[in-house]
PADO-742822 format. One record per residue: x negated, y, z negated of N, C-alpha, C, O, CB in turn. Coordinates in steps of 0.001 Angstrom, whole numbers, padded with zeros to 6 digits, always signed. Last residue first. Glycine has a CB too. Layout:
% PADO-742822
XYZXYZXYZXYZXYZ...
//
This chain:
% PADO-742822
-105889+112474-088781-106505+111709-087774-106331+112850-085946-106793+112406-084895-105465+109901-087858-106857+114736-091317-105480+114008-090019-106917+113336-088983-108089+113563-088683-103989+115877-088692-108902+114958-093892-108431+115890-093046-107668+114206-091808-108060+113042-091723-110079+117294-092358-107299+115113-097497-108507+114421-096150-107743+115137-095188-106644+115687-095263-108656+112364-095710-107113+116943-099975-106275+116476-098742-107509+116209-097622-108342+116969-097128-105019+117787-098180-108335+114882-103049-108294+116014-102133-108118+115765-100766-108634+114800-100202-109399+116730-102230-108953+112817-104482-107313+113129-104279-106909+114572-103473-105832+115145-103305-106575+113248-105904-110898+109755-104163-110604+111085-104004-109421+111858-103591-108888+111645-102502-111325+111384-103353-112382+106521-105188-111347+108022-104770-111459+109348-104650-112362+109939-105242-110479+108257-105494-115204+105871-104901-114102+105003-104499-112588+105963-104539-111812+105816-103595-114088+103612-105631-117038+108716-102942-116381+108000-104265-115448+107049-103309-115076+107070-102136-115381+109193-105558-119295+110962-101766-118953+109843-101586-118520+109081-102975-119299+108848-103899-119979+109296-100862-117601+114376-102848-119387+113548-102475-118328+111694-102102-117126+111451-102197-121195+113461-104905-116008+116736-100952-116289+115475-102027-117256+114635-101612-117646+114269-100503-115095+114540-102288-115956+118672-099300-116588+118847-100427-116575+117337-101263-117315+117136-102225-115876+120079-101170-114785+117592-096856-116063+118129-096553-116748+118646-098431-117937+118910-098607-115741+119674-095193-113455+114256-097088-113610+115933-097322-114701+116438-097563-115552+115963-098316-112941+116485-098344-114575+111914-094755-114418+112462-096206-114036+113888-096115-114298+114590-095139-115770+112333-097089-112204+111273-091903-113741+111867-092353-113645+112502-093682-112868+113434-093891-114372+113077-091286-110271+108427-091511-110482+109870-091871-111628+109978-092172-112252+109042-092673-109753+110428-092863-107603+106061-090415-109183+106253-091104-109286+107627-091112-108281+108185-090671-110574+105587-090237-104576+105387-092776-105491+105731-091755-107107+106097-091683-107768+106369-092685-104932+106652-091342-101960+104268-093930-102752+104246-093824-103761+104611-092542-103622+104077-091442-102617+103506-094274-098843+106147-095657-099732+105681-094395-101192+105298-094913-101663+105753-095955-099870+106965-093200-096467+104281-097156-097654+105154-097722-097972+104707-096360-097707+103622-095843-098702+104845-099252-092729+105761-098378-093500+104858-097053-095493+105592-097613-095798+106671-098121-092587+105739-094619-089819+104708-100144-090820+105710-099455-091983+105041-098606-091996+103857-098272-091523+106614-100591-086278+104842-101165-087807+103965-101016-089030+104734-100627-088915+105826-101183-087749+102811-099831-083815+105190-101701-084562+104952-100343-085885+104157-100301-086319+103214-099638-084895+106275-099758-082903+105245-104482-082183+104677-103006-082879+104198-102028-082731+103093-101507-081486+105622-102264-085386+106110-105776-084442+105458-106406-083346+104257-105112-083201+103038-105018-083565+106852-107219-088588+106003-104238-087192+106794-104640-086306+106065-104586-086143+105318-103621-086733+107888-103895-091021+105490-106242-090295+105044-105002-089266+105548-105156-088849+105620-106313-090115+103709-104695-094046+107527-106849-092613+106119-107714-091683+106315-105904-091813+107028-104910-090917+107193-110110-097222+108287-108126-096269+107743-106422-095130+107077-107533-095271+106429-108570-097357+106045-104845-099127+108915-109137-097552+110112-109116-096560+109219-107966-095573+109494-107283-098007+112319-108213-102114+108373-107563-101114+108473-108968-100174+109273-108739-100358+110336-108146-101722+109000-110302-102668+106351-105694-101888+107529-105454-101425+107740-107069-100428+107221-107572-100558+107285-104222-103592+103748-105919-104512+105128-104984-103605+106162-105110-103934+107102-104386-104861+104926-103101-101762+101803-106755-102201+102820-107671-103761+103702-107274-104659+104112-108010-102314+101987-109104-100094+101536-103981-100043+102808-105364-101124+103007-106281-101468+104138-106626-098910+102525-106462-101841+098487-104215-102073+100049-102928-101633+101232-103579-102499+102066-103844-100962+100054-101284-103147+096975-107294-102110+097540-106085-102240+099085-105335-102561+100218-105693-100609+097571-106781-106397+095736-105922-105728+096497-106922-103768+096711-106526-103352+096523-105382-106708+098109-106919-109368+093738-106478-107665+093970-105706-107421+094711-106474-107904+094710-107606-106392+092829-105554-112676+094228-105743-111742+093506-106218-110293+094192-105582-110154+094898-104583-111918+093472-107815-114977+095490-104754-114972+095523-105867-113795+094703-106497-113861+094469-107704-115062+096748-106133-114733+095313-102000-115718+094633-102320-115507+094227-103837-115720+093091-104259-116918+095376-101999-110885+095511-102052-111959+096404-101367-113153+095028-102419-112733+094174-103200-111925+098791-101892-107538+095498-101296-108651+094824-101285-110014+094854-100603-110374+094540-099468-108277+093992-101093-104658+096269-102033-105931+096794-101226-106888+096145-102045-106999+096246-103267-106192+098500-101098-100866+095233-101800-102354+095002-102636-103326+095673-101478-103005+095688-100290-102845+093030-103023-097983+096109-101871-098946+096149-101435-099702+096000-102041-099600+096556-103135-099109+096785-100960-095316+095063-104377-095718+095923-103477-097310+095375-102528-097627+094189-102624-095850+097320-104406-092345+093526-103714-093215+093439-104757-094163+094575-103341-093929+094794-102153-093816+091482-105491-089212+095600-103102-090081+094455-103325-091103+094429-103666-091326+095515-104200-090246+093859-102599-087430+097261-105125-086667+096290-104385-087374+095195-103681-086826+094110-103484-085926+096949-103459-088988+099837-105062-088743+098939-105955-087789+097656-105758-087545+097148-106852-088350+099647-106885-091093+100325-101910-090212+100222-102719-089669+099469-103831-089834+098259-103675-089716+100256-102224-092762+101426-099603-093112+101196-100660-091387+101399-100989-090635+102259-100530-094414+102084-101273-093796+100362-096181-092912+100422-097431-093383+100250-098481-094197+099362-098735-091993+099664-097500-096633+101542-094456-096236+100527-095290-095306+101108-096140-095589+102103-096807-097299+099892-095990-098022+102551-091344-097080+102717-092053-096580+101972-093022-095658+101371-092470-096414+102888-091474-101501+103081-089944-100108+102188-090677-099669+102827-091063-100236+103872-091381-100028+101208-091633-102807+104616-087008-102328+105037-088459-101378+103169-088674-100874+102422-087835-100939+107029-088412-103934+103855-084523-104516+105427-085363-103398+105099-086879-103701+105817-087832-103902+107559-084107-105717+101060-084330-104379+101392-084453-105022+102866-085523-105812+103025-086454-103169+099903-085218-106907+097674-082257-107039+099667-083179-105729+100085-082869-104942+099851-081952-108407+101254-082318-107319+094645-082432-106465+095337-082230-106427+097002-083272-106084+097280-084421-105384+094306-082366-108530+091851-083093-109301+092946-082811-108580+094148-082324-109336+094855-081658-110243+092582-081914-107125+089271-084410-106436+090390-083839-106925+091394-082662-106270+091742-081679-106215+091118-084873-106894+085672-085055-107861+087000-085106-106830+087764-084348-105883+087238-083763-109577+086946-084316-105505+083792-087798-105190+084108-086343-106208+085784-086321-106239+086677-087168-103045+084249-086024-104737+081145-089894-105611+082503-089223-105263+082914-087660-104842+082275-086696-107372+082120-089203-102358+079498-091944-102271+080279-090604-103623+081178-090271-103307+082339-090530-100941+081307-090683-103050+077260-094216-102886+078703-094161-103371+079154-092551-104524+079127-092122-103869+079447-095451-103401+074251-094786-102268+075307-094965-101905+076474-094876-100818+076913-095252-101996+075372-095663-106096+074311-094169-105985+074360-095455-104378+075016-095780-104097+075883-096608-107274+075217-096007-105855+075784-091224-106840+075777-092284-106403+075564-093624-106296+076567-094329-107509+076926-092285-104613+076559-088565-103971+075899-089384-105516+075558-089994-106335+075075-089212-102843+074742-088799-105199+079133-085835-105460+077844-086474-105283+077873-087663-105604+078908-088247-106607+077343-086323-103269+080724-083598-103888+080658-084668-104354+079142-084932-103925+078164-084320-103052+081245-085662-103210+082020-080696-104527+081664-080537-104709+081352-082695-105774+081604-083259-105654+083305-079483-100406+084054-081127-100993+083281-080162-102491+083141-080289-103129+084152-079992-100653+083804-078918-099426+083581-084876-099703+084411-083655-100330+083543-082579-100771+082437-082891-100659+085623-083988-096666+081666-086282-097997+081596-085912-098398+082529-084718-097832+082362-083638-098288+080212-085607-093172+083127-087164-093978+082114-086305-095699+082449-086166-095960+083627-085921-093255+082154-084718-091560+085021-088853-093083+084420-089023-093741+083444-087977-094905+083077-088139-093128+083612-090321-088872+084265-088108-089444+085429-087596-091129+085858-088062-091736+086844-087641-088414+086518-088053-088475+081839-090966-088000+082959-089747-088773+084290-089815-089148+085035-090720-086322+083405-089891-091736+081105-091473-090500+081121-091490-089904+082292-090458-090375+083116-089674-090142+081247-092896-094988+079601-092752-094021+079850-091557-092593+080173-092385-092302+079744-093502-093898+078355-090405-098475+079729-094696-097469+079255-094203-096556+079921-093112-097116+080796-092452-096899+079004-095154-100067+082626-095329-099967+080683-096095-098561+079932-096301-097863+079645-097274-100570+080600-097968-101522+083773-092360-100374+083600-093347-100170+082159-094095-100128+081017-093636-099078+083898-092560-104004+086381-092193-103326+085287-092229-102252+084763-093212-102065+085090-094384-104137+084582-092196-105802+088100-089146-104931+088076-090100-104079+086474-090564-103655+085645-089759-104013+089167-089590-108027+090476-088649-108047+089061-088715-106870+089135-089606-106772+089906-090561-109433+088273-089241-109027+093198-087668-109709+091995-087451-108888+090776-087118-108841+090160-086053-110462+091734-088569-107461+096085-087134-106845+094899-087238-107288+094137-087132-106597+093418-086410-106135+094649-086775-109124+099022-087165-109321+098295-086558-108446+096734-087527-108959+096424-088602-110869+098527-086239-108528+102798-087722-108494+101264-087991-108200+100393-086885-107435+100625-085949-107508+100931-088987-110781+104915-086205-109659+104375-086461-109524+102843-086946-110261+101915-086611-109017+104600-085385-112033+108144-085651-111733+107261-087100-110758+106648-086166-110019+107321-085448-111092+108078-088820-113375+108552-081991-112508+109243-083288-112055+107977-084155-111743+106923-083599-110954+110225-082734-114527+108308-079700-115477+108725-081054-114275+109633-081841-114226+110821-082159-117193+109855-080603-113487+107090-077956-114045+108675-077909-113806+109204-079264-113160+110141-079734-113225+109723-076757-113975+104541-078685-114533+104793-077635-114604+106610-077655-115621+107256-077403-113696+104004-076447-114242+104651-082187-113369+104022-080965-113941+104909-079908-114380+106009-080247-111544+104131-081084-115240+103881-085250-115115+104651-084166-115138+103931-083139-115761+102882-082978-115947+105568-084063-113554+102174-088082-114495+102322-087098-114172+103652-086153-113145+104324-086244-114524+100984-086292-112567+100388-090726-112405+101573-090400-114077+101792-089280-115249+101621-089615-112140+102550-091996-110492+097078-090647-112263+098036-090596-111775+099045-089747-111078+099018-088733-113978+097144-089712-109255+093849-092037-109331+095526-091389-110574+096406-091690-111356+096418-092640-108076+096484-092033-107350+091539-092750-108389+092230-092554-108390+093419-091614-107641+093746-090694-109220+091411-092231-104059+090838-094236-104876+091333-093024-106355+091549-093542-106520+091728-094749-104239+092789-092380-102060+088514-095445-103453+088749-095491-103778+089250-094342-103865+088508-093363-104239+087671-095775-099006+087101-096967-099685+087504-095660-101190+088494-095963-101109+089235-096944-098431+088464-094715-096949+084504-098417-098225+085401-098625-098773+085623-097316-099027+084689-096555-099365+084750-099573-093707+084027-098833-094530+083807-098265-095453+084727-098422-095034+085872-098587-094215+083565-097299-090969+084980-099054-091812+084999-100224-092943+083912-099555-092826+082779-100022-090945+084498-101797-089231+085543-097536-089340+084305-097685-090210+083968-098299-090508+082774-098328-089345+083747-096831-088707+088258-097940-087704+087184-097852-087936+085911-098004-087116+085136-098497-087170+087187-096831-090925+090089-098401-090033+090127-099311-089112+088714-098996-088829+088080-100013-089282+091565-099244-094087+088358-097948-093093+088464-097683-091582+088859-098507-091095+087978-099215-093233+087599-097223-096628+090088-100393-095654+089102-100142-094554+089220-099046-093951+090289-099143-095049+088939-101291-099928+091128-099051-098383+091481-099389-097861+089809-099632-098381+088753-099269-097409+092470-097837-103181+092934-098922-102103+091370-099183-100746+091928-099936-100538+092706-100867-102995+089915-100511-105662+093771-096777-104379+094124-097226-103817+093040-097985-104115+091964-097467-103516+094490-096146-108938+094792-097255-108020+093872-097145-106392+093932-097332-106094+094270-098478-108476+093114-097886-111624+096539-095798-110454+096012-096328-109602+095158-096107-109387+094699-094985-109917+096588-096428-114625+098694-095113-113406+097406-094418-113037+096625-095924-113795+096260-096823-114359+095876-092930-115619+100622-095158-115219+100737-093843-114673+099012-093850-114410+098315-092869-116610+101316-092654-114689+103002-097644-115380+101867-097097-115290+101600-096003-114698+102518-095436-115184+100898-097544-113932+105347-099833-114927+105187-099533-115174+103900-098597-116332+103583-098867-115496+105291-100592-110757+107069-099735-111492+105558-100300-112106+105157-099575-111626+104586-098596-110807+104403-100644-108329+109704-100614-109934+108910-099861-110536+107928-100665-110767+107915-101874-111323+110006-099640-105271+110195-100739-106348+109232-101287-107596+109286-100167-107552+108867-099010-105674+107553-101468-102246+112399-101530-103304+111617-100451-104686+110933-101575-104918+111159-102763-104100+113105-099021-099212+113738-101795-100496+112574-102095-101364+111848-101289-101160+110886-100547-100083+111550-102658-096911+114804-100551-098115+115234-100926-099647+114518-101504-100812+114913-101510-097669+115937-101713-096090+111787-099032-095580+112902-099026-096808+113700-099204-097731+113570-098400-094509+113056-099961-098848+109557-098895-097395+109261-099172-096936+110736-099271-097864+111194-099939-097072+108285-100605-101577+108420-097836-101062+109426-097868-099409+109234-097883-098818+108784-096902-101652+110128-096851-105382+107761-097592-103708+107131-097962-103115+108161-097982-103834+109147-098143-103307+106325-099382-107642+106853-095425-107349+107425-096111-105803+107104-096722-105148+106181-096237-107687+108436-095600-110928+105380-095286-109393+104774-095337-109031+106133-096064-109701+106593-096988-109015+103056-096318-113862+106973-093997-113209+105758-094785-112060+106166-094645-111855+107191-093994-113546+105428-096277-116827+107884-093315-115643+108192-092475-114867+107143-093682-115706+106467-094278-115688+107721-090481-119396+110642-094091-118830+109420-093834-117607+109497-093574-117016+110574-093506-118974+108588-094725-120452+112582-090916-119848+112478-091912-119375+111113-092279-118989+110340-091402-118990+113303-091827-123893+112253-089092-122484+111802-089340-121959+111861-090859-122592+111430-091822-122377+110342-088846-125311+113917-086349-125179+113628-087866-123840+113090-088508-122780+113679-088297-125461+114889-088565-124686+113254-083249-124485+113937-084265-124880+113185-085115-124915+111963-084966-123373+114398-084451-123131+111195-081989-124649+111713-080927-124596+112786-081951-124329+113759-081245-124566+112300-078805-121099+109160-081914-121393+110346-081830-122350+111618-081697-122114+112769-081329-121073+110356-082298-123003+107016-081127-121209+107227-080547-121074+108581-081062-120838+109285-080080-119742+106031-081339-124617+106680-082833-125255+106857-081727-123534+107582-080904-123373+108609-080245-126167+105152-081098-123560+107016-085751-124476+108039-085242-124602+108074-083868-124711+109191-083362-125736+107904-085752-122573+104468-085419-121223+105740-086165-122632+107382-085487-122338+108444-084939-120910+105496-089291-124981+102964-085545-123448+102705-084490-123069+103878-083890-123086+104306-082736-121971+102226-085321-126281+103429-087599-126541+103566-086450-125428+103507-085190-125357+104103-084115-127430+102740-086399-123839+102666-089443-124582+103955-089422-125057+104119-088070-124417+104849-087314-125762+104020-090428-124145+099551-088765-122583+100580-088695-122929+102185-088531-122403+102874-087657-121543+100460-090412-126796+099119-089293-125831+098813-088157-124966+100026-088230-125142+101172-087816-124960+097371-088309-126613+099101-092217-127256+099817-091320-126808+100077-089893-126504+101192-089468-128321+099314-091299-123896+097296-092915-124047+098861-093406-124954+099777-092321-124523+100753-091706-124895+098900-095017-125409+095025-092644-124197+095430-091697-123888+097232-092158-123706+098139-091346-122571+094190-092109-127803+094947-093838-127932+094989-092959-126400+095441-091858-126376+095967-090745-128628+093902-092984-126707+095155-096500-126942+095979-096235-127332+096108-094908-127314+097268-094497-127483+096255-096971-125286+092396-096319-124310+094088-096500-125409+095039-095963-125100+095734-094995-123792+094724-098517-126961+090732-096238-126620+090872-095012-125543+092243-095473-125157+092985-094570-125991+089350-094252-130375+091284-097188-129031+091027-097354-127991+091930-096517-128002+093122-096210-128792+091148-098765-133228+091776-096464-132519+090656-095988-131152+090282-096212-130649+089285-095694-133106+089750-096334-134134+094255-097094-133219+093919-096112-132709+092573-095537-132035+092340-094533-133632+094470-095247-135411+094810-099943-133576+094191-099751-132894+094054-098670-131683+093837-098630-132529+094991-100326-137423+095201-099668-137476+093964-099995-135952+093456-100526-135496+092469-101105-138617+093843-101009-137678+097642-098660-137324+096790-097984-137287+095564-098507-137083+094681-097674-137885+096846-097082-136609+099932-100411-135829+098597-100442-136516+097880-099289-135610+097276-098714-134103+098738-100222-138137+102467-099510-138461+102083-100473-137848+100873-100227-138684+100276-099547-138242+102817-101519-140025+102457-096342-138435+102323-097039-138569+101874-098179-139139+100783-098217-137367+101378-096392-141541+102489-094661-141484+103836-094985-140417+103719-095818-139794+104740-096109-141353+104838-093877-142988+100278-093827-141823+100441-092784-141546+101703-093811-140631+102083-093081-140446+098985-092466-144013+099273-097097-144174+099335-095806-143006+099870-094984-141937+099883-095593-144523+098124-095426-144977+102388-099082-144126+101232-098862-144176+100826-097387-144333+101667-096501-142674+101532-099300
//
């Protein structure tokens, strides 16, 4: 084959070209062989590995029932440790304490505004009192619980799921889940 690769007659698509990239990236910053790295979830004992390096969040505003949209990518940061990265975020529409971030543009009624802002962990409410979290991966939306089977919200309080990036477990092969404890940021 030429260039020694069986696909090359798939490098013209741009996943796989951003995929390569990222590898080479994730290899040169760490100057090692590289474990893959993806999103991990984690509510009390429950944890989730999920294979990707970029997602989508979508919530409703509980109050003003307004729709909000992050983008996000799991990367390595200057001393080469997992972390999410805050691309791009947007809202379809305004209200109290929603005002437009500094530098957004108005598209079709819907707020963008870029971020590029790393962050070692989220914290997201989970509770029956509002509608919940969506994750939004290549394959489609799902709700954010249901990465966690066993998750219910406690009756009064509520509960909280982190999000963070993480290096697969050293025994699980690469999947869209995995319920074995990823290792801490």
């Amino acid at each position: 084959m030429p260039g020694g690769c069986f696909a090359d007659h798939r490098r013209d698509r741009p996943d796989q070209h951003r995929a390569a990239a990222w590898r080479a990236d994730l290899a040169e910053a760490t100057g090692r062989r590289t474990r893959m790295i993806g999103l991990c979830l984690a509510s009390g004992v429950l944890t989730a590995f999920i294979a990707t390096q970029e997602f989508t969040l979508r919530w409703t505003h509980s109050i003003e029932k307004v729709r909000w949209e992050e983008n996000w990518q799991v990367r390595i940061d200057d001393a080469r440790t997992p972390v999410l990265r805050l691309v791009e975020g947007r809202i379809r529409g305004s209200g109290a304490g929603m005002e437009p971030a500094e530098g957004a543009r108005l598209i079709d009624g819907v707020w963008h505004y870029p971020v590029g802002r790393d962050m070692a962990e989220v914290e997201l409410a989970h509770s029956h009192y509002t509608a919940g979290y969506e994750l939004c991966l290549p394959a489609g939306c799902r709700p954010l619980a249901d990465y966690l089977p066993g998750l219910s919200p406690a009756p009064e309080h509520g509960t909280s799921i982190r999000l963070y990036a993480c290096s697969a477990p050293p025994q699980a092969p690469a999947a869209q889940q995995n319920t074995r404890r990823p290792q801490a940021p």
